[in-house]
Phi, psi and omega in degrees: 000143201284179174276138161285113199259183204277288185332330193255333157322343179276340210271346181276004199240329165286047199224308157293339167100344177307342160317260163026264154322331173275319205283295172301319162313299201312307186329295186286315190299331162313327186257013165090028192265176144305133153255101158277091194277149157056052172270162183257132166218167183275102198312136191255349173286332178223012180050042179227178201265163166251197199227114199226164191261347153204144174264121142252139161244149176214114163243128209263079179239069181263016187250328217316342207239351143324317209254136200299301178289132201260079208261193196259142172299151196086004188213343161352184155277129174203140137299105194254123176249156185234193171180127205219115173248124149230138186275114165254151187220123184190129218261009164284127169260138204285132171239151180246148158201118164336318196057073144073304188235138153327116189271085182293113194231135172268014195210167167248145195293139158344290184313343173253002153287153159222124170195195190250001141296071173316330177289314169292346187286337193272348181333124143312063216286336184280320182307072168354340199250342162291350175057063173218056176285145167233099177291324229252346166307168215246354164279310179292340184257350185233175183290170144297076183309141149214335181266154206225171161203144125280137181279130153119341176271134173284146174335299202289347197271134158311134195275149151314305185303303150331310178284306191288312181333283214310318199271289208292346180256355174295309165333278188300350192282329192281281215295292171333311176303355204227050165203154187282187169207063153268164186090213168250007189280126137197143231262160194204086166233141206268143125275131175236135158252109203277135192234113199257050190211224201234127105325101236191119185290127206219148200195120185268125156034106189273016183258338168097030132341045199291122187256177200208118183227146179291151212202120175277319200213116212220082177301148163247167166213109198239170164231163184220173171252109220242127160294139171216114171291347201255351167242027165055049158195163172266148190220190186222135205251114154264161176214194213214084193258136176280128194248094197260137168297169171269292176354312194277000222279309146023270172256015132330309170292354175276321182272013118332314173306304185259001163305302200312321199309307210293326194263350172293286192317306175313314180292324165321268157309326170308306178273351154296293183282325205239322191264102171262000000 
């Protein structure tokens, strides 16, 4: 076998995405977050561990002295945001599709709170008429997605696109079990997937059309099918995965930031006015 020269190991390690991922780490820590690379969680379909490419944290207590009630340290008011990232690279480019109509989802799913209130994980948090409207929020300002393709690929070939949704929400489900929810604490986790290609929104017509627009950022909304061992049976979970270019991730992470604030505040007033 010839001697391997360096070029082509940088060039085989750009290939995987591993630039990518450093690149993105170096990133959040720029914007003040916590970084975990390569934490492990446990597949609950074959019990065995996987790899997700970051765990990010930001914890948010500039309200703490907001809030009436008064607890013991650690358990203040606070905002813990989590971002459960996989990165992907692929010279295909990933399509999105709107299914005919802007896709309304009134909640961010139940399932990325974690807090000792359950009524609020479950909150109508989008609903105008409870007056906690958030417009300015990145779901409410953009469409929704739900069906995906990579172009250029046969039916029958696995999707990408598929696998990474699936693995970023097996990740938070493994990673949420293993932080408390006592107190005024409450937890927040996004899955995201970052995307080192092209990216792109899809839509028919009013003629049955397809038009196609290049796109930094793409909320989805997939379901999946969740086992619940102790009632034998299966039930179906949607979730809300953020689907990002690598260009955007930057300010992604800012209106992340400042979606969350929005929802910091909502919790706030939530356990001041209606949880007495």
């Amino acid at each position: 076998m010839p001697e391997v020269k360096k070029k082509q190991i940088i060039a085989d390690l750009y290939k995987v995405g591993f630039p990518t991922e450093v690149a993105l780490s170096l990133e959040l820590q720029r914007q003040k977050w916590g970084v975990y690379n390569s934490p492990l969680f446990e597949d609950p379909d074959t019990g065995k561990s996987r790899e997700i490419d970051i765990h990010a944290y930001d914890v948010d207590f500039s309200l703490s002295s907001k809030a009436k009630k008064k607890m013991q340290k650690g358990d203040e008011n606070k905002m813990i945001s989590h971002l459960v990232i996989e990165v992907k690279k692929s010279e295909k480019p990933w399509v999105f599709f709107d299914n005919g109509t802007p896709y309304f989802w009134p909640q961010i799913p139940m399932q990325n709170f974690k807090s000792s209130f359950e009524d609020f994980d479950s909150f109508v948090i989008f609903d105008s008429k409870v007056g906690f409207n958030l417009k300015s929020h990145r779901y409410m300002a953009s469409k929704l997605y739900k069906s995906f393709h990579t172009v250029f690929t046969k039916p029958s070939e696995p999707s990408q696109i598929y696998e990474a949704l699936i693995k970023v929400s097996k990740a938070i489900t493994f990673i949420k079990q293993h932080y408390a929810a006592g107190g005024l604490v409450v937890h927040l986790f996004t899955p995201v997937i970052v995307l080192d290609g092209s990216l792109w929104g899809a839509s028919l017509d009013k003629n049955d059309k397809v038009s196609i627009k290049k796109a930094n950022f793409i909320p989805v909304v997939f379901s999946q099918l969740l086992k619940n061992a102790r009632l034998n049976m299966s039930f179906e979970e949607d979730q809300i995965c953020d689907v990002v270019l690598k260009k955007y991730f930057p300010e992604y992470i800012r209106t992340v930031k400042k979606n969350n604030k929005s929802i910091y505040r909502l919790w706030t007033k939530w356990v001041n006015d209606i949880k007495k």
